[in-house]
DOZAGU-116103 format. One record per residue (C-alpha): x negated, z, y negated; residue number from 1. Coordinates in steps of 0.25 Angstrom, whole numbers, plus 5000, padded with zeros to 4 digits. Layout:
// residues N
(r (X; Z; Y); NUM)
...
//
This chain:
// residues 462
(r (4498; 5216; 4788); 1)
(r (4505; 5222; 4776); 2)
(r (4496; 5224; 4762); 3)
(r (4489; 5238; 4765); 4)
(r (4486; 5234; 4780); 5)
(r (4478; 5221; 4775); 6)
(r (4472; 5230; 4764); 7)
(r (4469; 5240; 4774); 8)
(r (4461; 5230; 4782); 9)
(r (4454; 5223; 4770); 10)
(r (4448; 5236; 4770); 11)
(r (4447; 5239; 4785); 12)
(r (4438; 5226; 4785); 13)
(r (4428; 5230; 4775); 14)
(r (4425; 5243; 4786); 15)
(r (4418; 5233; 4795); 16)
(r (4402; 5237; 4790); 17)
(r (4395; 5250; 4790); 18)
(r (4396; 5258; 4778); 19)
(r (4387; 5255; 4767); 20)
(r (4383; 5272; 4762); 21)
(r (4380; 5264; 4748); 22)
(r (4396; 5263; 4746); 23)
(r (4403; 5271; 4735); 24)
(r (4409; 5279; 4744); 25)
(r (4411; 5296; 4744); 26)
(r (4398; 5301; 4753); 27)
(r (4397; 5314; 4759); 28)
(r (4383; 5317; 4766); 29)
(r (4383; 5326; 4778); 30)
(r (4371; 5334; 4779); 31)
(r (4368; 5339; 4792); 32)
(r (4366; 5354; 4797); 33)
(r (4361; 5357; 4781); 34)
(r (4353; 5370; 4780); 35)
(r (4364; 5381; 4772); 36)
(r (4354; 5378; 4759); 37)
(r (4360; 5364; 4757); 38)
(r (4372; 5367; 4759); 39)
(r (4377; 5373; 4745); 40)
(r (4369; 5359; 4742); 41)
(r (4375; 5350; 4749); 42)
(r (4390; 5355; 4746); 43)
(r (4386; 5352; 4732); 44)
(r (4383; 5339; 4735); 45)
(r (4396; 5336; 4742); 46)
(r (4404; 5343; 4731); 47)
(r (4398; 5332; 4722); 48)
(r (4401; 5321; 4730); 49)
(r (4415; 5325; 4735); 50)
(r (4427; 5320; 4728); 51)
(r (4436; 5329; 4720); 52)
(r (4445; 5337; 4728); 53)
(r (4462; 5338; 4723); 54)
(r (4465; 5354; 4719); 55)
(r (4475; 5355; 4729); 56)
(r (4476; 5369; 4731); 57)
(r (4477; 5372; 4748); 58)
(r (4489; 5378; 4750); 59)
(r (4496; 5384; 4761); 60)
(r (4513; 5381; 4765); 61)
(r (4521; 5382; 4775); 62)
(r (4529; 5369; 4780); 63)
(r (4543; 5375; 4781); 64)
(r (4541; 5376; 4765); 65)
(r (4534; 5363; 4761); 66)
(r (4544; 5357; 4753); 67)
(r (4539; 5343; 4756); 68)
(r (4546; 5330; 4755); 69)
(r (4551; 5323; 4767); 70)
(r (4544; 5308; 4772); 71)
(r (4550; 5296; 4774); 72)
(r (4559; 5296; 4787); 73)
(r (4554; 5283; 4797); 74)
(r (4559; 5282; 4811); 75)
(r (4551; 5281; 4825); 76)
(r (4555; 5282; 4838); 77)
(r (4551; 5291; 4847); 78)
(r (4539; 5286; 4860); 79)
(r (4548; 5284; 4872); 80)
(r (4549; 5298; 4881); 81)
(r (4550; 5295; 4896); 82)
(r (4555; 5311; 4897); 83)
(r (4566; 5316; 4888); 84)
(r (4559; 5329; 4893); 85)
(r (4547; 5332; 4892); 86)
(r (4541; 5343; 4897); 87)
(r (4525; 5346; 4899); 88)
(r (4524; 5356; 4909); 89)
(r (4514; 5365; 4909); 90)
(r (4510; 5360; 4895); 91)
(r (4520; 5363; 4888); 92)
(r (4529; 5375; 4881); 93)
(r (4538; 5380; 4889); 94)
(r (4552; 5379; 4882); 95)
(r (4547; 5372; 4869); 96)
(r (4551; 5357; 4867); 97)
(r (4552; 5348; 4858); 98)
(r (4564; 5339; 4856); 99)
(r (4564; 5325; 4851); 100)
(r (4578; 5318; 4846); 101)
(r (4579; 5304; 4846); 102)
(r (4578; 5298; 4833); 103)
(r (4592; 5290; 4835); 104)
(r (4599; 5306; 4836); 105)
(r (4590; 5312; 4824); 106)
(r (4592; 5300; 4815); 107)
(r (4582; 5300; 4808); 108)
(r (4570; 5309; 4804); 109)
(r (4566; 5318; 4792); 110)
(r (4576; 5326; 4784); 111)
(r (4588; 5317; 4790); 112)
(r (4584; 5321; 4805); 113)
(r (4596; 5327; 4812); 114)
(r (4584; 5333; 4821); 115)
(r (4588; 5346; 4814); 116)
(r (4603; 5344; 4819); 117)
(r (4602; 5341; 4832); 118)
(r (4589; 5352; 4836); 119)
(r (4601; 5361; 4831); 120)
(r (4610; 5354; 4842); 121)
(r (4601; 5353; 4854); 122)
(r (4599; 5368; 4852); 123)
(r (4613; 5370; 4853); 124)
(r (4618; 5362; 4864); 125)
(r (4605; 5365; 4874); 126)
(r (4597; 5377; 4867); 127)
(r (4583; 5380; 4864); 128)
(r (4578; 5387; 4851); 129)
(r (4572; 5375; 4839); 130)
(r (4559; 5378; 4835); 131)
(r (4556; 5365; 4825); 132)
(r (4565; 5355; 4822); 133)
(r (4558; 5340; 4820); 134)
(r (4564; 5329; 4810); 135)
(r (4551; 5321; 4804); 136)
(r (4542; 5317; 4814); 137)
(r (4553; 5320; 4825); 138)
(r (4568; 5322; 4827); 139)
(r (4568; 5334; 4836); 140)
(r (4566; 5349; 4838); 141)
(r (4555; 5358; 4845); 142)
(r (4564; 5369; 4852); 143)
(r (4563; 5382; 4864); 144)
(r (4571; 5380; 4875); 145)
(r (4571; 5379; 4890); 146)
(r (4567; 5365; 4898); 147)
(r (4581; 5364; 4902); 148)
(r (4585; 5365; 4887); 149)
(r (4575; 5354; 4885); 150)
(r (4580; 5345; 4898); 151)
(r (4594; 5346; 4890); 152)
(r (4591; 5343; 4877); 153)
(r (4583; 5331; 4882); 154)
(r (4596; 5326; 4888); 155)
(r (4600; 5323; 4875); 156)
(r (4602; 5309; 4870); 157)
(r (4599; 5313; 4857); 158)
(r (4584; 5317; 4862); 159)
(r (4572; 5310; 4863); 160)
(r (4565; 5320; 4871); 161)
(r (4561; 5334; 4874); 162)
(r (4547; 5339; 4874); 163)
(r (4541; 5351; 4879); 164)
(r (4531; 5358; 4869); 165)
(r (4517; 5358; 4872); 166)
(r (4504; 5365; 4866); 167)
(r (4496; 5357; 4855); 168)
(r (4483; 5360; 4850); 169)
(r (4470; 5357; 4841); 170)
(r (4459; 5346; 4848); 171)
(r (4446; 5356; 4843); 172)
(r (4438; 5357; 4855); 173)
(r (4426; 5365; 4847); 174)
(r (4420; 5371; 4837); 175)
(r (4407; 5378; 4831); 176)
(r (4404; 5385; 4818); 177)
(r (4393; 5378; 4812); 178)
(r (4385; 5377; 4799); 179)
(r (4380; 5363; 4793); 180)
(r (4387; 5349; 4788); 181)
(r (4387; 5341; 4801); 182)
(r (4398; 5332; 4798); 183)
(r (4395; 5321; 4808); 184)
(r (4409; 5317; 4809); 185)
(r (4411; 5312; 4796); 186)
(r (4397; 5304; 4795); 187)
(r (4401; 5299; 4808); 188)
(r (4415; 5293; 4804); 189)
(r (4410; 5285; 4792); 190)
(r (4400; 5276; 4801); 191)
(r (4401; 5265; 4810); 192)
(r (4387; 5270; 4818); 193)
(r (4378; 5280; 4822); 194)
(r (4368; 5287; 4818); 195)
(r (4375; 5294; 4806); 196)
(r (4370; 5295; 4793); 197)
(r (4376; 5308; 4790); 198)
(r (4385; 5304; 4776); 199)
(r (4401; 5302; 4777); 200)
(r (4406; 5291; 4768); 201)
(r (4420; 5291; 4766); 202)
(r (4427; 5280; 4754); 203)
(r (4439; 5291; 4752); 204)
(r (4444; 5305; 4754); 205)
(r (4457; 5304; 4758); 206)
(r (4464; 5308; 4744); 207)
(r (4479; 5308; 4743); 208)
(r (4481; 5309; 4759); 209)
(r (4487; 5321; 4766); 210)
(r (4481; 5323; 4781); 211)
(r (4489; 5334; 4789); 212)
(r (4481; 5343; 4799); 213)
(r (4491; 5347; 4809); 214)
(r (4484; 5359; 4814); 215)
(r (4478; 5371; 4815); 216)
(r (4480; 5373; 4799); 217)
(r (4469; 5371; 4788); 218)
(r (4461; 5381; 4779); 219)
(r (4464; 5376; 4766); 220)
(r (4455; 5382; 4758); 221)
(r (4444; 5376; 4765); 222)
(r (4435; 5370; 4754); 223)
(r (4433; 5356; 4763); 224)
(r (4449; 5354; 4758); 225)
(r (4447; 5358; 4743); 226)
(r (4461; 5361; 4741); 227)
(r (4467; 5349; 4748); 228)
(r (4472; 5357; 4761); 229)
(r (4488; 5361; 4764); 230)
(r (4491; 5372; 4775); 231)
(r (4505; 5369; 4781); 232)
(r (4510; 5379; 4795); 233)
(r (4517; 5378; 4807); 234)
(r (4510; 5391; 4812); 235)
(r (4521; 5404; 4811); 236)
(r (4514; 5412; 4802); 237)
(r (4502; 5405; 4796); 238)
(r (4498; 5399; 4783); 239)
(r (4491; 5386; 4788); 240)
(r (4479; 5390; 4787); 241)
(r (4468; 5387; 4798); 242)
(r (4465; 5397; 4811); 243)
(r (4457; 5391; 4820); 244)
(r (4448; 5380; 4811); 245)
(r (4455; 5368; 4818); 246)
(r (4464; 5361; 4807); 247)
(r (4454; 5365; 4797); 248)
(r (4443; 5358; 4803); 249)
(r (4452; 5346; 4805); 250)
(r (4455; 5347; 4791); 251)
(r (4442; 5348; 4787); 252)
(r (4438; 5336; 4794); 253)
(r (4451; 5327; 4787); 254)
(r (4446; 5331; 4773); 255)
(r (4436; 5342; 4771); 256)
(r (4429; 5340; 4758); 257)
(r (4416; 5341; 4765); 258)
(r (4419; 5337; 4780); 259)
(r (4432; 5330; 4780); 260)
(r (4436; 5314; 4781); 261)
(r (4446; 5312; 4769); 262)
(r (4438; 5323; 4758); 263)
(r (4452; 5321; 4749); 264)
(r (4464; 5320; 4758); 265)
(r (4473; 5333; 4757); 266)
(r (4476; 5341; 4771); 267)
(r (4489; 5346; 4776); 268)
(r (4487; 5357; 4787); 269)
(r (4498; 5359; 4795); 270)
(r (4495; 5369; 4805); 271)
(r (4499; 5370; 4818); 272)
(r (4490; 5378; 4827); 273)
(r (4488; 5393; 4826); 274)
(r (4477; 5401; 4827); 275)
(r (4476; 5402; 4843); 276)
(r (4480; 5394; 4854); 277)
(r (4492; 5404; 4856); 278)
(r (4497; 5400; 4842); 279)
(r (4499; 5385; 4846); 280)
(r (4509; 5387; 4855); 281)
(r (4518; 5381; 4845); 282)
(r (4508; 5370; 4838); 283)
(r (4516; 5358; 4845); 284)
(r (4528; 5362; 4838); 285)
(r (4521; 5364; 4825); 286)
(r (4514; 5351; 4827); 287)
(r (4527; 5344; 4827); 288)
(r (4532; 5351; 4815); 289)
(r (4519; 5349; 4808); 290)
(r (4520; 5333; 4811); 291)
(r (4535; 5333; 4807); 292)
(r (4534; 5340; 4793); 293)
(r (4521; 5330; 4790); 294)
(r (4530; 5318; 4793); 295)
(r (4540; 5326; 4784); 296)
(r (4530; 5328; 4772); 297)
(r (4521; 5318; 4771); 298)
(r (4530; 5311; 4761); 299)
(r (4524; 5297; 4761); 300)
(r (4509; 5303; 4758); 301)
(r (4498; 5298; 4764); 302)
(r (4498; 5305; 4776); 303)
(r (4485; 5308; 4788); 304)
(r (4490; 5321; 4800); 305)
(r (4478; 5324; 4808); 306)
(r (4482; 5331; 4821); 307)
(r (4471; 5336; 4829); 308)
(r (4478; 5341; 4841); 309)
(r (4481; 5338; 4855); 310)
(r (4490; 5339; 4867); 311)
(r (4496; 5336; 4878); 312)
(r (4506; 5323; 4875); 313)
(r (4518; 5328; 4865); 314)
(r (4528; 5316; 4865); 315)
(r (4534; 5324; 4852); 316)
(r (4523; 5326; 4845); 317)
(r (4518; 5312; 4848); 318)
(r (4531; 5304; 4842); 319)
(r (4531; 5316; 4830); 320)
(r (4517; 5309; 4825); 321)
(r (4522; 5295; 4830); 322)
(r (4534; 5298; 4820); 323)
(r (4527; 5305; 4809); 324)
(r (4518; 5293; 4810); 325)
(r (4528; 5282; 4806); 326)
(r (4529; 5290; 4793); 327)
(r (4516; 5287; 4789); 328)
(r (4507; 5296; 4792); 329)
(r (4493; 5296; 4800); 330)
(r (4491; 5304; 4810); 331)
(r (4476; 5306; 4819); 332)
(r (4477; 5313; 4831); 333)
(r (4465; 5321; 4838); 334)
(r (4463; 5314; 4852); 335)
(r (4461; 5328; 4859); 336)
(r (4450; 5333; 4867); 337)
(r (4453; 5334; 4880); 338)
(r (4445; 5322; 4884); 339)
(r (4459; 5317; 4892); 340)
(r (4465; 5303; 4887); 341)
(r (4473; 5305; 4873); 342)
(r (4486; 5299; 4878); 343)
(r (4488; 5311; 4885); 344)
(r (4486; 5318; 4871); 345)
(r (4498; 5322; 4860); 346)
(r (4496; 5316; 4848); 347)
(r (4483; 5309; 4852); 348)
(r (4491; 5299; 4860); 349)
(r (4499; 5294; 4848); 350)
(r (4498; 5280; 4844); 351)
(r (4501; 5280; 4830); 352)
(r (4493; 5292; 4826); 353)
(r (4477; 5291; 4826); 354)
(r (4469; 5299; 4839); 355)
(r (4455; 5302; 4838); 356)
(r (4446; 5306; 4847); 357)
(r (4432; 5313; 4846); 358)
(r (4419; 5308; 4844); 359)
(r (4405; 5317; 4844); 360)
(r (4393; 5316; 4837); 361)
(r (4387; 5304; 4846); 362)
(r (4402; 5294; 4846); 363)
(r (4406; 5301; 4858); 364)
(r (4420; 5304; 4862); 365)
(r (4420; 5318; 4862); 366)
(r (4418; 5322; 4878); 367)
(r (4418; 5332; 4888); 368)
(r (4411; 5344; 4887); 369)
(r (4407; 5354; 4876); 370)
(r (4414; 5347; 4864); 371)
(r (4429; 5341; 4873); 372)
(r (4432; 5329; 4876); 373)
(r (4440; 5320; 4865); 374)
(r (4451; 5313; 4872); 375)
(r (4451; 5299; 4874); 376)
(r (4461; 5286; 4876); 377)
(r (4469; 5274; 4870); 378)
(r (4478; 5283; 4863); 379)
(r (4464; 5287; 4853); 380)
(r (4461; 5277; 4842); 381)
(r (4448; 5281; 4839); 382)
(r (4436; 5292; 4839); 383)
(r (4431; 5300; 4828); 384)
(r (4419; 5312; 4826); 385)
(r (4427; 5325; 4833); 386)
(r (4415; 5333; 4840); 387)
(r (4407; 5344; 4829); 388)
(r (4413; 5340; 4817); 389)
(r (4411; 5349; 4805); 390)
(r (4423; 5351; 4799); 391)
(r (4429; 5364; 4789); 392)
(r (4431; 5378; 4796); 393)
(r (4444; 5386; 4794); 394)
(r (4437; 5399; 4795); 395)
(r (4427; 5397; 4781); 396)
(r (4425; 5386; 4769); 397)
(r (4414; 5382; 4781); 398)
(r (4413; 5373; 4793); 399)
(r (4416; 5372; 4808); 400)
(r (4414; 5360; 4818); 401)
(r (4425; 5357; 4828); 402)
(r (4425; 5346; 4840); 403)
(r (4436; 5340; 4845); 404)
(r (4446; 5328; 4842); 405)
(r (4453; 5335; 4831); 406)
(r (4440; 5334; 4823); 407)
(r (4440; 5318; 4826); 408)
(r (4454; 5317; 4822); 409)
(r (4452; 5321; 4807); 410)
(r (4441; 5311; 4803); 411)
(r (4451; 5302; 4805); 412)
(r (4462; 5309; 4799); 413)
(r (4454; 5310; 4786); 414)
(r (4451; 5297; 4788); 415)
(r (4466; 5293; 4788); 416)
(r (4467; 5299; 4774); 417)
(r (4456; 5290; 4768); 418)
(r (4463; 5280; 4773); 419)
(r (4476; 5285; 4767); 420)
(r (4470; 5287; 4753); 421)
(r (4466; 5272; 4753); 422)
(r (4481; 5266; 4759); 423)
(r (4491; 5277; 4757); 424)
(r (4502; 5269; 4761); 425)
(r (4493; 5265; 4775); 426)
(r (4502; 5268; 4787); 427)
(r (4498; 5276; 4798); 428)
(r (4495; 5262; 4808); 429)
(r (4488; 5258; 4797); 430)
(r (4479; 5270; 4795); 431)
(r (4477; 5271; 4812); 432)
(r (4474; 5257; 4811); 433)
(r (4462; 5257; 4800); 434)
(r (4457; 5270; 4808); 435)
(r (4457; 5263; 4820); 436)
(r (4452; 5250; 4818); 437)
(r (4439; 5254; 4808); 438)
(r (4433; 5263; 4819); 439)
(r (4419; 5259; 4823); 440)
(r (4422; 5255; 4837); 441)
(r (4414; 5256; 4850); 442)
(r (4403; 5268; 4845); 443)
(r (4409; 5277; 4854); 444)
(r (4404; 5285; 4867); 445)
(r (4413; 5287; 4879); 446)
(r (4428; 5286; 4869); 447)
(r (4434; 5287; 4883); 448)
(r (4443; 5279; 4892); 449)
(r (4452; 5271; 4882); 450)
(r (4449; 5275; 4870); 451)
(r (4444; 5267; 4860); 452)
(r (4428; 5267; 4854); 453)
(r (4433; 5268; 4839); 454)
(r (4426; 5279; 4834); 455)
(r (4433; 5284; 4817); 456)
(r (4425; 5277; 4806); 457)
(r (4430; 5285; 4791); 458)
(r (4426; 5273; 4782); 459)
(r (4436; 5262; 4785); 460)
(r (4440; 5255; 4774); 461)
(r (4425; 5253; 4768); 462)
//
């Protein structure tokens, strides 16, 4: 073990006894359903208590003019494809594919990529019209063209396989306009047991730590982000602000002043989903970009990308986070919620990254019925609170609850960021490994066939 993975585990082992509420740590009481005469009160209250925000002013860019240092360049190869071609059937996008060059013919990645290059020349030789070109977290290419112009291109030595595109999309099952303070997701993270005792304690806030939010974009002037909130777009036409409420709840979740994990930690929305189902056609591709600019920016930062989404498997998007990864940078995944095993599942079934699944209010996974069914597995590394959490609302300075595994992911994304602020220089193995190993183990309902009884626990270094 090297220096920070022994100090990591000095304090890993002091995590083993409940926590003493008499600590010096930052206490947030959560009032439950408060009647509308307490609640100019109780904002007071929290005001007092809450640490002092940064003025970063929330500001809106398009990525194409970020002018944005490059990171550090580090080589992984690609997971074995028993198909050079591969095509999804019904599932996918008819004449859309994603090509992938071997590293050995890109020669490296980054701004030294000849991905650029050769896209030009497989254009050329078989046809097809580029739509992105890849060079950070892949070597490759995201073109139109016809299956046979696909078969061809993946006839070249050069090529490490073609994939077909496929849709992508949010893992939000539900959600209800409400009024009250019921954050019983974060006063269940920060104990060991039940009953809860409706307080969160948290021993840091996630300061100095960038989490991306690939997603549906954020609302940035939402007062939970208190000026610590970027809008990036991949969506023709937008600004990167929030339609649909899905990436600002996550958001909300990750570092909302009020209702978030990490109340310090700085998001960066990159949006990839529109306003409508219609709109998504494209959100795969724009996911892949969204991946290979952050693996492009991050910059040696300590780096958290929460990515509450799901599909059908995506070898490409699965080796773009493996890659983006090796750089340095914590990913959490949302298990999804088709209550199917998650090694079926893009990018839930990546090993390096960390996948969550949901819990309810009763240490339940997340089942059948009303509320979905939160997928399951060897591929998931643990469980965290995902059904009616409270979280901030894209459509006012209020509240919305949403259910799903994309409201588990994001405690623990927050958490990552804590973690971060403490170890900055702690790897992505390391950070999984902490997550993983100070979870409260064996409380769970029902986690499903394989999956492991490890449900989240925030305070892990006490």
């Amino acid at each position: 073990m090297n220096k920070l993975d022994n100090e990591i585990a000095a304090n890993v082992s002091r995590n083993s006894q409940l926590t003493d509420k008499n600590q010096s740590l930052q206490t947030t009481k959560i009032i439950k359903q408060l009647g509308k005469s307490y609640l100019r009160f109780f904002a007071i209250v929290l005001g007092i208590a809450a640490f002092t925000f940064l003025p970063a002013q929330a500001q809106e860019q398009t990525i194409e003019d970020a002018s944005i240092p490059q990171v550090e360049k580090q080589e992984i190869t690609h997971q074995d494809v028993e198909e050079k071609l591969i095509t999804k059937g019904d599932k996918g996008i008819p004449g859309q594919y994603i090509v992938v060059f071997k590293d050995s013919a890109a020669g490296s990645h980054g701004e030294d990529s000849l991905a650029p290059e050769l896209s030009d020349e497989m254009i050329d030789v078989h046809g097809g019209k580029i739509k992105s070109i890849f060079r950070h977290a892949l070597n490759g290419y995201a073109a139109e063209m016809t299956e046979k112009e696909a078969l061809a291109v993946s006839k070249d030595e050069r090529v490490a396989y073609v994939e077909q595109r496929q849709m992508v999309s949010p893992s939000t099952i539900w959600e209800e306009n409400v009024s009250g303070w019921d954050s019983w997701g974060l006063d269940r993270i920060n104990q060991r047991f039940r009953p809860l005792d409706c307080w969160y304690t948290y021993n840091n806030t996630g300061a100095g730590v960038d989490v991306y939010v690939i997603d549906s974009g954020v609302k940035t002037d939402h007062p939970e982000f208190g000026g610590r909130a970027t809008a990036y777009n991949y969506i023709p036409g937008g600004n990167g602000q929030d339609c649909t409420g899905h990436g600002t709840h996550v958001a909300g979740t990750i570092a909302g002043r009020y209702v978030g994990v990490a109340k310090q930690a700085r998001i960066i929305s990159v949006r990839v989903f529109g306003c409508s189902a219609a709109d998504n056609t494209n959100s795969d591709r724009y996911i892949l970009n969204a991946v290979d600019w952050i693996t492009r920016v991050r910059n040696g930062r300590p780096a958290v990308v929460n990515m509450s989404l799901s599909g059908e498997p995506y070898q490409a998007l699965d080796d773009a986070i493996r890659r983006s990864i090796n750089t340095g940078i914590t990913y959490v995944v949302a298990a999804g919620n088709d209550g199917i095993d998650a090694n079926n599942v893009s990018p839930a079934r990546v090993r390096e990254a960390i996948t969550v699944g949901a819990t309810d209010r009763y240490d339940n996974r997340a089942n059948a019925g009303y509320y979905g069914a939160s997928n399951y597995g060897t591929a998931l590394d643990l469980f965290a609170p995902g059904n009616e959490i409270r979280s901030a609302s894209h459509a006012n300075t209020g509240f919305v609850y949403k259910s799903g595994t994309s409201m588990a992911a994001p405690h623990v994304a927050g958490a990552a960021a804590i973690l971060l602020q403490y170890y900055p220089n702690a790897s992505p193995a390391q950070v999984h490994d902490v997550i993983v190993r100070t979870a409260t183990t064996g409380v769970l309902r029902n986690p499903g066939v394989g999956s492991p009884n490890r449900l989240f626990y925030s305070l892990m270094l006490n």
